[in-house]
N, C-alpha and C positions, 0 to 999 in steps of 0.2 A: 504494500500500500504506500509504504512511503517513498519509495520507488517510482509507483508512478506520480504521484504527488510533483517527484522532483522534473519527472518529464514533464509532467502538463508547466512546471513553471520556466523550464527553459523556451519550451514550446511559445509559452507567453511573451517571455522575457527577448526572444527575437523577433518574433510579431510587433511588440513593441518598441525595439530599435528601430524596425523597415518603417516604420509606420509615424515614427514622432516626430511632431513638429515644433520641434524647441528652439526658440528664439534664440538660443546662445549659437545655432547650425551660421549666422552672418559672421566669417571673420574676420572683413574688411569693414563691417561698420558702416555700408555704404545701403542698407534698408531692401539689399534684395540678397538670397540664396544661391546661388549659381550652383548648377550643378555638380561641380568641383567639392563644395562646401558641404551641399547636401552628402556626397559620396564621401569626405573626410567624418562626416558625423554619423553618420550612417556605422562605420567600419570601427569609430572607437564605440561608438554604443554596444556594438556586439565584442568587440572585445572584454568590456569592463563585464557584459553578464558573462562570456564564456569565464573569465578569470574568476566568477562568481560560482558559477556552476562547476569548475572543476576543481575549486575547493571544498565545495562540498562534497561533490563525491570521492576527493582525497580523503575527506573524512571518514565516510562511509567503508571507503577500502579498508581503511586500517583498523575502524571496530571491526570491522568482519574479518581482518586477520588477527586481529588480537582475542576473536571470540576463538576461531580454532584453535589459536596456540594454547590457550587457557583449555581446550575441551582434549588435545592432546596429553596437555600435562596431567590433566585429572585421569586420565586412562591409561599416562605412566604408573601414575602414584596408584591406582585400584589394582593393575597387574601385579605390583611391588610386592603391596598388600597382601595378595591374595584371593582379595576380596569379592567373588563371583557377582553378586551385585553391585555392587559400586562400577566392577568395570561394563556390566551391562550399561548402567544408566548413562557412563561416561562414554560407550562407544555410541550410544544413541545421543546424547550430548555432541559427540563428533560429527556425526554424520548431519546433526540438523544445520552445525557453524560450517560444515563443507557444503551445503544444499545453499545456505544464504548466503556463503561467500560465489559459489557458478552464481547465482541470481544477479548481486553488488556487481559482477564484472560483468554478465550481457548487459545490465544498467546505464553499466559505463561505457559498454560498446556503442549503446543505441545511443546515447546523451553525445559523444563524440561527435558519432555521426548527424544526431540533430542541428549540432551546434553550426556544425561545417558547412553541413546542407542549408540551414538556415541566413546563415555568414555570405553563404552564394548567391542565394536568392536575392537579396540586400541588396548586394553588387551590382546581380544582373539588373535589376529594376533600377537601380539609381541608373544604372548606363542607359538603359532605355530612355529611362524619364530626359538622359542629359541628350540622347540624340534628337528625341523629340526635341529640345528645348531650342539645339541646333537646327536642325528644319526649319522652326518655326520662325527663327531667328536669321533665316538665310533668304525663305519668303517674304516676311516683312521687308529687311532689305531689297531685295527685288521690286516687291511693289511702292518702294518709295524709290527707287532709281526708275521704274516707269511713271511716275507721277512725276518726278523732279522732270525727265524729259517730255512730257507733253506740256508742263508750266512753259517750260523753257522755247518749248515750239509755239504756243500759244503768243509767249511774248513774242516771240521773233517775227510770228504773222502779222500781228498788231503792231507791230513797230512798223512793218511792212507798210503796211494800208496806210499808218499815218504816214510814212514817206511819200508815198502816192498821193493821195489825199492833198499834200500840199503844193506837190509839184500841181495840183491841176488849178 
């Protein structure tokens, strides 16, 4: 459970990076985003949760190897002993710290893998968004270099005609 707990918050937690629009994203101070910006903000956002999320599950690792070691030691000491139950309950003690340590490392596989998966997506989409931004930005210019030339034909007409105009 707490396992996937900690997927759904990574899961979150990059959703969240691709997604947020934090006025600190300006780093020129100049009241607009640039793509650039958005993609530097973007990439430390999921940096600070991956560093977040894999300390946590450094955590995680090490109670779960600290639970074997301790459920070995108990099943040294009950063998030592002699003790036929003791080393029972301690070799079922073993096997449950061995069950939820495989669990703790698929956790960790899958959480890697979220994070990375997640981290790309990010990327891909801020690049998207930036080519878009490009297009949109290469249009606009276009259609003001067609505007600036027909102002500019229009005057030339009309200077035209007034030339005319007064030759007659």
């Amino acid at each position: 459970m707490k396992n996937l707990a900690l997927l759904t918050l990574v899961a979150t937690a990059i959703s969240f990076a691709s997604c947020n629009n934090n006025p600190s994203k300006d780093k020129n101070a100049d009241g607009d985003i640039s793509a650039g910006e958005q993609l530097d903000h973007t990439l430390k956002q999921v940096d600070e949760h991956a560093e977040h999320v894999h300390a946590n599950m450094d955590k995680e690792i090490e109670e779960a190897r600290s639970r074997v070691k301790k459920a070995e030691l108990e099943l040294d000491a009950a063998i030592k002993k002699g003790d036929k139950d003791a080393e029972e309950a301690a070799k079922k003690s073993l096997d449950e710290a061995n069950t939820a340590w495989d669990k703790v490392k698929a956790t960790a596989q899958k959480v890697g893998h979220a994070v990375e998966s997640g981290a790309e997506k990010a990327v891909d989409a801020t690049g998207r968004a930036a080519q878009a931004t490009g297009r949109a930005i290469d249009k606009a210019i276009d259609k003001t270099a067609d505007k600036a030339n027909q102002v500019a034909e229009d005057a030339e007409r009309k200077a035209k005609n007034v030339k005319e105009a007064l030759k007659d």
